[in-house]
C-alpha positions as CSV (number, residue, x, y, z in Angstrom):
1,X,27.4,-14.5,2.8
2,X,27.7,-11.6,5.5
3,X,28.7,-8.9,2.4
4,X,25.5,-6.7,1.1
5,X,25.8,-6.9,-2.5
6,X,24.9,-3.2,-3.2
7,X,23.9,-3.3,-6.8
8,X,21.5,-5.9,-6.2
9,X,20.1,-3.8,-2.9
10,X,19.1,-0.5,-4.5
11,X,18.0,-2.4,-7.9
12,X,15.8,-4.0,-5.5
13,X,14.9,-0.3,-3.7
14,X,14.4,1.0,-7.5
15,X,11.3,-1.7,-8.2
16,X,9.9,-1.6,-5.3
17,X,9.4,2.2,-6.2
18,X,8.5,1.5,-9.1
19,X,5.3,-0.7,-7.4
20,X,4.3,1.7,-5.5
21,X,4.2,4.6,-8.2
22,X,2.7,2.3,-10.1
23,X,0.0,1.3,-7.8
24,X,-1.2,4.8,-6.9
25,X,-1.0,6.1,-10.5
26,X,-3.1,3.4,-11.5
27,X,-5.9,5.6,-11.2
28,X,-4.9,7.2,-14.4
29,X,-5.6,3.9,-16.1
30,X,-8.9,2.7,-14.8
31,X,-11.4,5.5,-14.6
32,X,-15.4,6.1,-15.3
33,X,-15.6,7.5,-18.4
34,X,-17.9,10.9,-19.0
35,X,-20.5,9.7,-21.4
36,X,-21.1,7.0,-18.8
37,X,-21.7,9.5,-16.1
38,X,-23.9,11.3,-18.5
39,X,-26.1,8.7,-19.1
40,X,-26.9,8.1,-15.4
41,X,-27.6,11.8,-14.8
42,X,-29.7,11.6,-17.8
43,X,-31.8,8.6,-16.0
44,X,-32.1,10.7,-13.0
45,X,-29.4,8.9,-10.9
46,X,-28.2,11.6,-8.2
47,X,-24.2,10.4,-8.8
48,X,-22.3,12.0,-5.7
49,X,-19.7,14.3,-6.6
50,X,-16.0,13.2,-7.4
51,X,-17.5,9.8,-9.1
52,X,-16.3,10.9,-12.8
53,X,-12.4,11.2,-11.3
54,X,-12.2,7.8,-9.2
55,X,-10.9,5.5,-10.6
56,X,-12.9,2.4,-12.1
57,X,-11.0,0.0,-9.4
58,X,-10.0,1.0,-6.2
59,X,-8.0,-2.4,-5.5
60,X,-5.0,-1.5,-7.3
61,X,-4.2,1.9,-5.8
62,X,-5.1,0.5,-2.5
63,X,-2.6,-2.5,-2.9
64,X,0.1,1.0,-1.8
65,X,-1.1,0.5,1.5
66,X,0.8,-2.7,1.9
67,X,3.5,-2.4,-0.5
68,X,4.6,0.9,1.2
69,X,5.2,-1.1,4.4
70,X,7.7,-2.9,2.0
71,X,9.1,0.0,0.7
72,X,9.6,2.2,3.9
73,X,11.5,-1.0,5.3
74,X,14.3,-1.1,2.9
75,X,14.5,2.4,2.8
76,X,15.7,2.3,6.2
77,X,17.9,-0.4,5.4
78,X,19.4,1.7,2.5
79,X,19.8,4.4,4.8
80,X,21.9,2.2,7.3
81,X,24.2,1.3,4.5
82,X,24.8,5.5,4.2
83,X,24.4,6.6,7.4
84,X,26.2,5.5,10.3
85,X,25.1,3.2,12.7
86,X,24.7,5.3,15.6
87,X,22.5,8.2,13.5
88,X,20.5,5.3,12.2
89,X,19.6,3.7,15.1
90,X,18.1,7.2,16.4
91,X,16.5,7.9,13.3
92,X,14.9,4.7,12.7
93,X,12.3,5.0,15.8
94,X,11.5,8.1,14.9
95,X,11.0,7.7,11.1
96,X,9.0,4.7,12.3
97,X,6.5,5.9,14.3
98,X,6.2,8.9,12.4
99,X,5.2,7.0,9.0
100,X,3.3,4.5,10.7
101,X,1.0,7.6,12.3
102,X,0.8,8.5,8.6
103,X,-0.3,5.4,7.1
104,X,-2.8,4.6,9.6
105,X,-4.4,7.9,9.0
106,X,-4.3,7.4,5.0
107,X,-6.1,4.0,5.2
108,X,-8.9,4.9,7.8
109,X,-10.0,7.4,5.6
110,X,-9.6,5.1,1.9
111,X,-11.0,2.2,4.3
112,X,-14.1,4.9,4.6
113,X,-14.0,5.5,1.5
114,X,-14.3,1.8,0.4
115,X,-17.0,1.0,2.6
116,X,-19.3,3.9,0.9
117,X,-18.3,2.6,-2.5
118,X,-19.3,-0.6,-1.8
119,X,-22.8,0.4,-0.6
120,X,-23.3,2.9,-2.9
121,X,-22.8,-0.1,-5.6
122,X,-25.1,-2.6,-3.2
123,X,-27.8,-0.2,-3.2
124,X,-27.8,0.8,-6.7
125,X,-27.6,-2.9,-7.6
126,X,-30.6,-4.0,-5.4
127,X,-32.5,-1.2,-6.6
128,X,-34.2,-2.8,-9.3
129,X,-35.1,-1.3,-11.8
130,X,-33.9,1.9,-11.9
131,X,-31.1,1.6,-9.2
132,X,-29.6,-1.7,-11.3
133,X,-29.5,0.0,-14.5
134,X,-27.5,3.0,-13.0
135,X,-25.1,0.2,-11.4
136,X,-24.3,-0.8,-14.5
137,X,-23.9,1.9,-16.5
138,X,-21.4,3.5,-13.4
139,X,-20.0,0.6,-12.8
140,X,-21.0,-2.4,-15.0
141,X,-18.0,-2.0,-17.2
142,X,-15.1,-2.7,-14.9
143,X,-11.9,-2.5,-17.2
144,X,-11.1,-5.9,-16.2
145,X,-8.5,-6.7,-18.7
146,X,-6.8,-3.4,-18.0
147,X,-6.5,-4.3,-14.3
148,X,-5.0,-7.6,-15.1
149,X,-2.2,-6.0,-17.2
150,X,-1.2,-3.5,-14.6
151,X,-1.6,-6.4,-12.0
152,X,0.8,-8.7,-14.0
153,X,3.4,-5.9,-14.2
154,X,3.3,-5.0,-10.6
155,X,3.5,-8.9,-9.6
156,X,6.9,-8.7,-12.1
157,X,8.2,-5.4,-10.4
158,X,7.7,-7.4,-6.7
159,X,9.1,-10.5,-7.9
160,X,12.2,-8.6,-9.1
161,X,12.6,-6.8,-6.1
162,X,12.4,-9.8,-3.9
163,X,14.5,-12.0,-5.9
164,X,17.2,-8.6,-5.8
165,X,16.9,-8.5,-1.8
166,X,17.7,-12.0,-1.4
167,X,20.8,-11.8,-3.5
168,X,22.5,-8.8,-2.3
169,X,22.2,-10.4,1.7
170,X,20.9,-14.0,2.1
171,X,20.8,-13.3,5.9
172,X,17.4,-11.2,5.0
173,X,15.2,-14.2,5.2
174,X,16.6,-14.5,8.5
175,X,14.6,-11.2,9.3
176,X,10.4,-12.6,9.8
177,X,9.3,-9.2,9.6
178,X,10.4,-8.8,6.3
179,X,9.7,-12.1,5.1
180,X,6.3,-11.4,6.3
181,X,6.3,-7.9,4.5
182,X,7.0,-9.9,1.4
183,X,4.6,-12.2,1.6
184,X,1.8,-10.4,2.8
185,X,2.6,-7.9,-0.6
186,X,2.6,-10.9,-2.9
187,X,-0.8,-12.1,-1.5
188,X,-2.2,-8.8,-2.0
189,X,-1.4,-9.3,-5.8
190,X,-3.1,-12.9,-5.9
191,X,-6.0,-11.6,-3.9
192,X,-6.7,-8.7,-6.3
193,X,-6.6,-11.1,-9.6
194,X,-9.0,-13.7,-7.4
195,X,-11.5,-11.3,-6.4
196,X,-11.5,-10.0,-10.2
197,X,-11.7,-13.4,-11.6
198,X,-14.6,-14.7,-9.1
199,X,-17.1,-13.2,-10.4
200,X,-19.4,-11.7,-13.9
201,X,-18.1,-9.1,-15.2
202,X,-21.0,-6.9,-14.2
203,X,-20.2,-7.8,-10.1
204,X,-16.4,-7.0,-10.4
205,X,-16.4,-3.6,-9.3
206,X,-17.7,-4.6,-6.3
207,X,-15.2,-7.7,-5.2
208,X,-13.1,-4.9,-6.5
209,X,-14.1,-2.6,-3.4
210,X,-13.9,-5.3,-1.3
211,X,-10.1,-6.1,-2.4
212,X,-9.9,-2.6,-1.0
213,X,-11.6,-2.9,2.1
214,X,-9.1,-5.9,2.9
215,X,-5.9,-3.8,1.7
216,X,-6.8,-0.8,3.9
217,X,-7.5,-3.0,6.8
218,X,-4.1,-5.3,6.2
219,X,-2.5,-1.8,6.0
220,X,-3.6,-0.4,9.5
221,X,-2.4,-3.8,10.6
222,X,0.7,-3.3,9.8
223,X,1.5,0.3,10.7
224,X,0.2,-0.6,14.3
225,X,2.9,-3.2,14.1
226,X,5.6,-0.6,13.2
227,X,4.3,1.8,15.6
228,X,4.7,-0.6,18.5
229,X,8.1,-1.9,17.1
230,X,9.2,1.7,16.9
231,X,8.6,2.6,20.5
232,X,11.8,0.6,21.8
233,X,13.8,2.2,19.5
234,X,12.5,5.7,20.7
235,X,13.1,5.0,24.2
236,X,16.8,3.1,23.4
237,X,17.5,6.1,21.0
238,X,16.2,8.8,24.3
239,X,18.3,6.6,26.7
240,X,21.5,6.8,24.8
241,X,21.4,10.3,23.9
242,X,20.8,11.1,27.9
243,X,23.7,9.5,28.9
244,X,26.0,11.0,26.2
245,X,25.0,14.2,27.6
246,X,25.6,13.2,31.2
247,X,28.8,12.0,29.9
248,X,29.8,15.1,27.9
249,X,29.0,17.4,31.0
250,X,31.0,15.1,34.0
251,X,33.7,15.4,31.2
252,X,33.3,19.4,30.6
253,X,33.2,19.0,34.6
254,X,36.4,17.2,34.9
C-alpha cells in the first residue's frame, strides 16, 4: 500500500503528456480553410489578420490550461522519486510559483483572445444580412465530428493516466488537490463535448469559444491556487537554507 509502483507512475506521466501535446497540437486538425477565407474577402468581409491560421475550435487547445495543472503536479511528484527530499522540497516552491506566474499570464491573454472571438462571431451573426452570411462561411462549418474524435482520445489518454496514478500509490486519493486536479480535467472533457452537442451545427463555433472562455478562467483559478500554495514552501525552503548557513559558520567558528 505505502510502495510507489514506478511503472504504473511514469506510464501515467507518459499520457498525461501525451494530453497535453495533444491538446495544443490540436490546432493542426481543426482549422479555417483558404477558400473559405476567400470567399468572405470576396463579399467584402474585412477578416482581421491571423483568422486563416486559428484554429476552427479554440476549446480543445484551451482544455491545456487545465490539464497542465495536472501535468506540472506529477511532474513534481516524479521529480521527488529522483531527487532527494531535501532538493525537492526547495525546488518545489520555486518551480511552483514560477509556473503558476506563467500560466496565469498564458490564459489572460487566450482568455482575451476568446472574448474577441466570440464577439467577432456575435456581431457577424447579428449582422444580417451581410454579417450572417460571413459568419457562416468563417465559421458555419465547425469540424464537429473531428473535435469529437480528438475529444474521445484525449478523454482515453486521461482516463489512462488516472487509472495508472491510482495503481502505482493508492494513498494519492488521499491528496484533494489532486483529486480535484483530476476531476476538474475530466469535466473539462464533458464540458467541451456538451457545449458542442447543445447546439446547430451553424452556432457551434461559438459555444465552442465559450468552452474557452470557461477553460482559461478555470485555468487562472488554479494557478492562483498554486501560487498561494507555493508561497509556504518558499518561505520553509528560505528558512531552512538560513539556518543551515548559521549552522555551517558557528561550526567553521568552532
Amino acid at each position: 500500500m505505502d510502495r510507489l509502483r514506478t511503472p504504473f507512475f511514469f506510464v501515467a506521466l507518459v499520457a498525461l503528456g501525451l494530453v497535453v501535446a495533444v491538446e495544443t497540437g490540436s490546432s493542426l486538425l481543426l482549422g479555417l480553410t483558404t477558400p473559405a477565407l476567400g470567399t468572405a474577402t470576396e463579399l467584402g468581409a474585412d477578416v482581421p489578420p491571423g483568422v486563416a491560421e486559428r484554429p476552427g475550435g479554440i476549446a480543445v487547445s484551451y482544455l491545456a490550461l487545465i490539464d497542465v495543472v495536472l501535468l506540472g503536479t506529477a511532474v513534481l511528484m516524479g521529480v521527488a522519486i529522483l531527487a532527494s527530499k531535501r532538493l525537492h522540497a526547495r525546488a518545489q516552491g520555486v518551480a511552483t510559483l514560477v509556473g503558476a506566474i506563467i500560466l496565469i499570464i498564458t490564459a489572460l491573454v487566450l482568455l482575451f483572445v476568446a472574448i474577441a472571438k466570440l464577439i467577432l462571431m456575435v456581431s457577424l451573426l447579428l449582422a444580417f444580412p451581410f454579417g450572417t452570411i460571413v459568419y457562416l462561411i468563417l465559421f458555419g462549418s465547425f469540424p464537429r465530428g473531428e473535435a469529437a474524435t480528438v475529444l474521445s482520445l484525449i478523454m482515453f489518454l486521461k482516463v489512462v493516466a488516472i487509472a495508472c496514478l491510482i495503481i502505482a500509490q493508492q494513498r494519492f486519493l488521499q491528496n484533494k488537490g489532486l483529486v480535484a486536479m483530476m476531476i476538474t480535467s475530466l469535466l473539462g472533457n464533458v464540458v467541451a463535448v456538451f457545449l458542442h452537442g447543445i447546439v446547430p451545427g451553424i452556432l457551434v463555433s461559438i459555444t465552442d469559444a465559450i468552452a474557452g472562455i470557461v477553460f482559461a478562467i478555470v485555468g487562472i483559478v488554479w494557478a492562483i491556487i498554486l501560487l498561494v500554495g507555493s508561497i509556504p514552501a518558499i518561505v520553509r525552503a528560505v528558512q531552512v537554507t538560513v539556518e543551515s548557513s548559521k549552522q555551517l559558520k558557528a561550526a567553521a567558528a568552532t
